[in-house]
C-alpha positions as CSV (number, residue, x, y, z in Angstrom):
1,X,54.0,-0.8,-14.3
2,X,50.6,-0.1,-15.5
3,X,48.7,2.6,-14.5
4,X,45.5,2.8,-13.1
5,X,44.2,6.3,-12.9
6,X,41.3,7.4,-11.5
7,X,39.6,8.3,-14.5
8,X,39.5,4.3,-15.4
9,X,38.0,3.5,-11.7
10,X,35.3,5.9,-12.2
11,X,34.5,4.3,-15.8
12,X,34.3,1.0,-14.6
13,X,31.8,1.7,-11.0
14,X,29.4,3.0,-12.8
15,X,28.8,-0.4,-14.8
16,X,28.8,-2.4,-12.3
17,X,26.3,-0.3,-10.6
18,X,23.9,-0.4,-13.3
19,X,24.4,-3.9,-13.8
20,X,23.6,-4.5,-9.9
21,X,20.5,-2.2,-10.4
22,X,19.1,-4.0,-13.2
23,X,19.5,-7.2,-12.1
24,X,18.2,-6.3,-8.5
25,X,14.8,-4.8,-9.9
26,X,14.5,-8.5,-12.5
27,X,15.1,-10.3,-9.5
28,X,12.2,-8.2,-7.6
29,X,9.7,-9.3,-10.5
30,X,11.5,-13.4,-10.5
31,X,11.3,-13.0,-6.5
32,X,7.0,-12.6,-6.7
33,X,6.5,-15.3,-9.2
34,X,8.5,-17.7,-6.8
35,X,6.3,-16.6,-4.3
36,X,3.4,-18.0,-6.2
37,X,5.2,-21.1,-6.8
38,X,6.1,-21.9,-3.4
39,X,2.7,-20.8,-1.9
40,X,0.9,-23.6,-4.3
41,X,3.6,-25.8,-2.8
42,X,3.2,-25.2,0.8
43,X,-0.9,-24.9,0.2
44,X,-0.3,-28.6,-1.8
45,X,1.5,-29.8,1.9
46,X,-0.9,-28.8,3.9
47,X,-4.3,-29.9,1.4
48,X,-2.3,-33.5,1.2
49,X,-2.6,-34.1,4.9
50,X,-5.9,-33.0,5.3
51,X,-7.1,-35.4,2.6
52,X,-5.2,-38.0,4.0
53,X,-4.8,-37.3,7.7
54,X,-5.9,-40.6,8.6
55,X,-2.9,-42.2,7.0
56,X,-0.5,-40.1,8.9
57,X,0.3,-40.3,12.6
58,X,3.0,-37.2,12.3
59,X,1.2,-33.8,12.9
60,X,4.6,-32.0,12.5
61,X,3.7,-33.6,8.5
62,X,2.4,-29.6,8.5
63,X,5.2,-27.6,9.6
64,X,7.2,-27.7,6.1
65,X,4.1,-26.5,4.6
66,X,3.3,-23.8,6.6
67,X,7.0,-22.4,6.6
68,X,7.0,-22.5,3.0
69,X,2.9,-20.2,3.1
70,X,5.0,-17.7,5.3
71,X,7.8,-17.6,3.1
72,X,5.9,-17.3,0.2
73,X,3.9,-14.1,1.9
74,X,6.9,-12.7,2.9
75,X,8.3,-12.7,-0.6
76,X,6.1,-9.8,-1.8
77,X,7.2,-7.3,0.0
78,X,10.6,-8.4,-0.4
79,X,10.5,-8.7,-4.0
80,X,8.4,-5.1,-3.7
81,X,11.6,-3.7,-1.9
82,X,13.9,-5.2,-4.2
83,X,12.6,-3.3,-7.1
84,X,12.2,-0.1,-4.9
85,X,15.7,0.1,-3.5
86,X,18.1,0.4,-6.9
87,X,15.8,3.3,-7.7
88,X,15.9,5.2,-4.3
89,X,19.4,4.2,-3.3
90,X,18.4,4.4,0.5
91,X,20.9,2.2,2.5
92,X,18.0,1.8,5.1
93,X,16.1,-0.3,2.2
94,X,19.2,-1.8,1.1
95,X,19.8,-2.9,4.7
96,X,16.2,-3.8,4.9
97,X,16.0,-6.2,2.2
98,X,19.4,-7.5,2.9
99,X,18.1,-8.8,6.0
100,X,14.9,-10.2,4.8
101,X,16.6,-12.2,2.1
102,X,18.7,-13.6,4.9
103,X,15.6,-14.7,7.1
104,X,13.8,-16.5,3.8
105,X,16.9,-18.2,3.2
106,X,16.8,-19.9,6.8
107,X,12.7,-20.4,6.6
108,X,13.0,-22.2,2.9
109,X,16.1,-23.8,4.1
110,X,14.3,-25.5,7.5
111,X,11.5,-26.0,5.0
112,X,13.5,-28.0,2.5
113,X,15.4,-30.4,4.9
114,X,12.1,-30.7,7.1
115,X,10.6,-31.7,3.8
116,X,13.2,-34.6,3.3
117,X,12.7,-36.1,6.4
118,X,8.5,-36.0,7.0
119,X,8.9,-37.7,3.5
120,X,11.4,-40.7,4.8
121,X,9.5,-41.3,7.7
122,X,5.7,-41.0,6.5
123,X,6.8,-43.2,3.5
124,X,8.1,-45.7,6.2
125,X,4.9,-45.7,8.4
126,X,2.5,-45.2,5.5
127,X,2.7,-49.7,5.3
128,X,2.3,-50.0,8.7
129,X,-1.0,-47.6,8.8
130,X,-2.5,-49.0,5.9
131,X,-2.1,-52.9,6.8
132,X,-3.5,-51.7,10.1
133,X,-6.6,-49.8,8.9
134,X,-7.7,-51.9,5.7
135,X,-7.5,-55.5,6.8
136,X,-8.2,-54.9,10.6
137,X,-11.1,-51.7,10.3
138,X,-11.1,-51.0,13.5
139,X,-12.9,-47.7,15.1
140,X,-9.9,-45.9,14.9
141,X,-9.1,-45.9,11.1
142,X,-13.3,-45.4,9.6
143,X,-14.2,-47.2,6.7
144,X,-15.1,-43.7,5.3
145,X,-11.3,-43.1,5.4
146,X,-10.6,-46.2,3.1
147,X,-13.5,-45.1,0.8
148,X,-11.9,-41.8,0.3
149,X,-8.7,-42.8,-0.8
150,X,-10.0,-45.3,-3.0
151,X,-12.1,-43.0,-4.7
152,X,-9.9,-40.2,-4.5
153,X,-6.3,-41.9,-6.0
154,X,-8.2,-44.3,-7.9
155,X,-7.1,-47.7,-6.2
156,X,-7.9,-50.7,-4.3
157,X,-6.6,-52.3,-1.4
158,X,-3.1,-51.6,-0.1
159,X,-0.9,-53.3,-3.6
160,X,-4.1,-54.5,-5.0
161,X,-7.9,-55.9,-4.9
162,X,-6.4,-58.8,-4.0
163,X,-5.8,-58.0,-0.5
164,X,-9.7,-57.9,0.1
165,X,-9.5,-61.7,-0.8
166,X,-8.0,-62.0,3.3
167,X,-10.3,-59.4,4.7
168,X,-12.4,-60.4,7.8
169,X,-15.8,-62.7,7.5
170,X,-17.7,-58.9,6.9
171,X,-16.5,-59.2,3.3
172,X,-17.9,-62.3,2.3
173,X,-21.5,-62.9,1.1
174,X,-22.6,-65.5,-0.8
175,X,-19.3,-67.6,-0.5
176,X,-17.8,-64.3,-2.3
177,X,-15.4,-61.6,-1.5
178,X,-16.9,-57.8,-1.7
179,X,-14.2,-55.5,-1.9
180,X,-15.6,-52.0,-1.0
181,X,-18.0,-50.6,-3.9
182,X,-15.7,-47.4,-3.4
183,X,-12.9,-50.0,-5.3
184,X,-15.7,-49.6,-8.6
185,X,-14.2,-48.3,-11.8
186,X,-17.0,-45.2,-12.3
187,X,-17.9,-46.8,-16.3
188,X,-19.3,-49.9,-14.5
189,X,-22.6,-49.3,-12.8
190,X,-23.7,-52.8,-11.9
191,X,-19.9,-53.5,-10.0
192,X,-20.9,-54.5,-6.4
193,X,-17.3,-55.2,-5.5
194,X,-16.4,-58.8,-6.3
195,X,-12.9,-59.6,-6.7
196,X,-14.0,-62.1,-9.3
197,X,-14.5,-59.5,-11.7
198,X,-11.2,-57.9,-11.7
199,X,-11.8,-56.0,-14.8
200,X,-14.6,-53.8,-12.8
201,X,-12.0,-52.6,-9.8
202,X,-8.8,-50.0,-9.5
203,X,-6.0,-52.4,-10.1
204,X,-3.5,-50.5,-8.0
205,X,-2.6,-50.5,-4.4
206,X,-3.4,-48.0,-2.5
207,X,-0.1,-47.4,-0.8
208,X,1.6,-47.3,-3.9
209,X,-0.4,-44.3,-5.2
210,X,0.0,-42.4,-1.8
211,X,3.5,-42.9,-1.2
212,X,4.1,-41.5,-4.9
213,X,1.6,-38.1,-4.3
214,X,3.7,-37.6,-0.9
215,X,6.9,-38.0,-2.5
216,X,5.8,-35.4,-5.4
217,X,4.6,-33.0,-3.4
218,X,7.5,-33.3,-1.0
219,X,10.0,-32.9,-3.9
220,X,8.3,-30.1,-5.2
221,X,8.2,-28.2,-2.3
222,X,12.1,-28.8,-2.0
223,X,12.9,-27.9,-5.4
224,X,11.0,-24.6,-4.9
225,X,13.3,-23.6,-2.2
226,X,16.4,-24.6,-3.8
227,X,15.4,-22.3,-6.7
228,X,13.9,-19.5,-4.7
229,X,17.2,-19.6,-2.4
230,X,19.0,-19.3,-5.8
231,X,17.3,-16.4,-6.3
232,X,17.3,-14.7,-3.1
233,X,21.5,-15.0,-3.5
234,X,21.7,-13.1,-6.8
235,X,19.7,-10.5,-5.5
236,X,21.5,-10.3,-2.1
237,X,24.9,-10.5,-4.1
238,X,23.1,-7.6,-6.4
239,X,22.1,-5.7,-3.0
240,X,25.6,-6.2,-2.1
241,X,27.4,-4.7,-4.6
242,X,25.1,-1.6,-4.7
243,X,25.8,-1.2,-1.0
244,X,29.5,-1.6,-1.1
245,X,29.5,1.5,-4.3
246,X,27.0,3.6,-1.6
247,X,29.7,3.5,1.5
248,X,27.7,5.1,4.9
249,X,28.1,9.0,4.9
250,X,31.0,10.3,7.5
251,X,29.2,12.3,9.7
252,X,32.1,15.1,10.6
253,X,30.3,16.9,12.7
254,X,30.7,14.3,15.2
255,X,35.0,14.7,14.4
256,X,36.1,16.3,17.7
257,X,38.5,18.0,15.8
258,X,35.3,19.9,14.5
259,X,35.0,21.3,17.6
């Protein structure tokens, strides 16, 4: 039967320890550059829908963004105290960071999923939105709104110039059809918008462009907290193991047999 003496356990803690110590104060350094990561992809949320707001009926569009901002901030300290606490061995901090991994786990988590579903259904009512306000222009959707997409993605139309070809009697002049001059390629100064001269406007639809920036910025966001909950287990796991070699002191005074 073999024999496992005391000596051996005492080798082998001490390893494992270190190990748990090492990895704990990497993760610290891994857990601030994920903060970075996820605050450009919260920030990128949140700048999408204010360039765009128009286009997007949802305000809750925000609320994966701005979970992902906090959890980003709160990262700091937590990756801060995740460096600190292998080097002071305090089970407060321990106990501290174990719980603060556990609440960024459940923001990036509600971030994630929220993420998922904004995406389906803004990609669903993008079509809608866009028929609406670029053939019909009415005072809800303003024509600076259609102007700003065109010149910000670089497109025309909602699939293509074409569309302009149907617009209302506003867009004709001459027995032409003036697509907006916000539909000009910028190397063409004399283009005044005629979908006659193809070769002189963005080719692409808008809602093409804008339902592959949401989708991007959407995934990228979930990705982030997929990797940063990855994270934030090995370092709780690390945590773990450190805490479970550091058991909670036995306070014998309070032993009535003390007494």
């Amino acid at each position: 039967m073999a024999d496992f003496s005391p000596s051996l356990l005492c080798i082998t803690e001490p390893w494992s320890r270190a190990f748990a110590k090492v990895a704990l104060t990497l993760l610290g350094f891994f857990l601030w550059g994920a903060a970075l990561a996820l605050l450009f992809g919260g920030t990128f949320v949140i700048l999408t829908y204010e360039n765009y707001r128009s286009f997007f009926q949802n305000k809750f569009f925000l609320v994966p963004g701005w979970l992902a901002i906090g959890a980003a901030l709160l990262l700091f300290p937590t990756g801060a105290l995740a460096m600190c606490a292998p080097l002071r061995n305090s089970r407060h901090q321990q106990g501290t960071l174990m719980y603060l991994l556990l609440v960024l786990l459940c923001l990036e988590t509600s971030s994630a999923i929220m993420a998922q579903i904004y995406s389906a259904k803004a990609g669903y009512q993008l079509k809608n939105i866009m028929d609406y306000s670029f053939h019909l222009h009415n005072q809800t959707i303003p024509m600076e709104a259609v102007d700003s997409i065109h010149k910000q993605l670089k497109c025309c139309g909602v699939y293509n110039y074409t569309d302009w070809m149907v617009a209302l009697p506003t867009r004709l002049q001459a027995g032409r059809v003036l697509a907006p001059e916000s539909c000009c390629k910028e190397t063409y100064l004399d283009c005044t918008g005629d979908v006659s001269q193809p070769e002189k406007l963005f080719n692409e639809g808008c809602l093409k462009k804008l339902d592959e920036r949401l989708r991007f910025v959407m995934c990228y966001l979930a990705w982030c907290c997929l990797v940063v909950g990855c994270l934030e287990m090995l370092a709780a796991i690390s945590n773990g193991i450190l805490m479970k070699e550091q058991p909670f002191q036995d306070f014998q005074i309070l032993d009535s047999a003390v007494f």
